[in-house]
C-alpha positions, 0 to 999 in steps of 0.5 A: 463636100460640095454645098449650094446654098441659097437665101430666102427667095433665092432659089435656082436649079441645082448646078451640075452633078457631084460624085457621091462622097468617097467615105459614104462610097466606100461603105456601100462598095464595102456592104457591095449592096445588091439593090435587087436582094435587098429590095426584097426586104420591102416585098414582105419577105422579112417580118416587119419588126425584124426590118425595124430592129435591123434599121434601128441598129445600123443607124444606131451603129453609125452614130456611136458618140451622139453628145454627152452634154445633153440632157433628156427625159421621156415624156408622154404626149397627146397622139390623134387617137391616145397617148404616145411616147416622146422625149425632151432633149436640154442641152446644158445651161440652156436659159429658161424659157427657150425655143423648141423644135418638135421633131418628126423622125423619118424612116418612110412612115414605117420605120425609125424612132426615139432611138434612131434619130437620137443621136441628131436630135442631141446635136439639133439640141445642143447645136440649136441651143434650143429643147427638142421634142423627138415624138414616136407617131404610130407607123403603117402599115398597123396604123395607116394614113391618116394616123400619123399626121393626126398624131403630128398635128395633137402633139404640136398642139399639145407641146403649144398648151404645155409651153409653160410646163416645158420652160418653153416660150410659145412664140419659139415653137418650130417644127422639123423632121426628115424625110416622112418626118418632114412630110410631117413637120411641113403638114403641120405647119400648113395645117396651122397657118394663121391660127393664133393658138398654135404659131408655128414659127419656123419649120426645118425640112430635111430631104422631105417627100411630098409624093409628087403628082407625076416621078421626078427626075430623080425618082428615076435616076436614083435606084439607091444607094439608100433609098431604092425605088422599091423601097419606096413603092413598100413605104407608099403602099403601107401608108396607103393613102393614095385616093383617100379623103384628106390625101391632100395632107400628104401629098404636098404637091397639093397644099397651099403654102401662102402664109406658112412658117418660114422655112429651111428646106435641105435636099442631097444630091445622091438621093430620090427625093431630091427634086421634090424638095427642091421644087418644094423649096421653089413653091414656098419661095413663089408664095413669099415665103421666106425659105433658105434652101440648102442642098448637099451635092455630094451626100446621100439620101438619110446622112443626118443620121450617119455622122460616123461616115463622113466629116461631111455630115457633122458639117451639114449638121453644124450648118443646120444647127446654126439656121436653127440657133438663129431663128429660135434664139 
């Protein structure tokens, strides 16, 4: 695994190329994937609760020995438009009151859920030493923009009014998640700079989409291995929040970051989204915000939830975990 990693304001442009790691090689040689046939999928050729269930059972299939030691319950939470599902993950022998991370899982805004990402959210858990809160925001295309981030925004908020019912400390709330999960977690955390009901006191963005303003290198460098460019055109138009009032919320191209929560920014090196984080990361670095940047050279985009692959992401996992542990302790 090749690792850049950089501290606070510390941010650089990435160094050099890395060959995709050989374990995450060889199951893509392996599944000899075809961008074309499978970008077909996204075109509305296969029915959109077969696309969910065959997402959830390859990410569920690698990622067969999530923690054991980690304790969880489901509860229900305050949604922008109604209650929506949710589950509490308590790692063992966590003291009372801890820190919490509300997690926002990724899959485009269109698919992923409490099952897909459970598996790291076990990990962020018991690694972090911290509860986790893994929420199931409504999904496009049913519930277009704005729905989700609504729904991002009144759970945040609720998990703040429920500190105490929940064995949280108020002044330990961060906010996380994966790519449109991150998109998420960071328009929350803009969403509530300064407010002193709801401190948001840290976020985690792993490999974020921000929809930029014009295509990044990457964009068009990378047609897959995971994420295609057609792939993401089906997930932009299913959202579709392109000209809409309040675009702003998810274009975060656009958001004013003086003032927001720390942050640990993460991007891989085999992945679209990758110059979007990093110019991300810069932004928030250029605003004074103090943002550790990580960024995983040899993995490919959505590897937090493929442990079974490669060594290499329990590594990243582990990294991650500890920035976590550290800024909720």
């Amino acid at each position: 695994m090749v690792l850049s990693e950089m501290p606070l304001k510390e941010i650089l442009p990435l160094s050099g190329e890395s060959e995709l790691d050989p374990l995450f090689r060889a199951m893509f040689d392996a599944r000899a994937e075809n961008v074309a046939e499978r970008s077909t999928a996204f075109a509305g050729s296969i029915p959109l609760e077969e696309l969910r269930f065959a997402y959830r059972a390859m990410r569920k299939a690698q990622d067969r020995q999530p923690p054991k030691d980690v304790l969880t319950e489901g509860l229900i939470v305050d949604g922008g438009a109604g209650q929506l599902r949710a589950r509490l993950y308590v790692p063992a022998d966590l003291p009372t009151p801890s820190g919490l991370l509300i997690y926002f899982h990724g899959g485009g805004f269109v698919v992923g859920d409490l099952e897909t990402h459970d598996g790291l959210c076990r990990r962020l858990a018991r690694g972090g030493r911290c509860r986790v809160i893994s929420m199931e925001y409504r999904l496009a295309p049913e519930h277009s923009f704005p729905a989700g981030h609504d729904d991002a925004l009144a759970t945040v908020r609720w998990c703040f009014e429920n500190a105490e019912k929940l064995n949280v400390d108020a002044g330990r709330i961060a906010v996380g998640g994966d790519s449109a999960g991150a998109n998420l977690a960071a328009y929350t955390a803009n969403a509530l700079v300064r407010d002193p009901d709801y401190p948001v006191a840290w976020q985690m963005l792993l490999y974020p989409v921000t929809w930029p303003a014009s295509p990044t290198t990457s964009r068009e460098e990378f047609d897959g291995p995971v994420l295609t460019k057609a792939e993401l055109a089906w997930f932009e138009s299913c959202l579709a929040f392109r000209g809409k009032s309040g675009c702003e919320r998810a274009e975060l191209w656009r958001a004013k970051l003086d003032g927001v929560a720390p942050a640990l920014l993460v991007t891989a090196g085999h992945d679209p989204l990758r110059d979007e984080g990093q110019d991300y990361a810069e932004r928030l670095a250029a605003e004074g915000v103090e943002v550790k940047y990580l960024h995983f050279a040899e993995l490919p985009h959505d590897f937090y939830i493929m442990p079974d692959i490669s060594p290499a992401v329990s590594r990243a996992i582990s990294l991650t975990s500890t920035e976590l542990r550290a800024q909720l302790a």
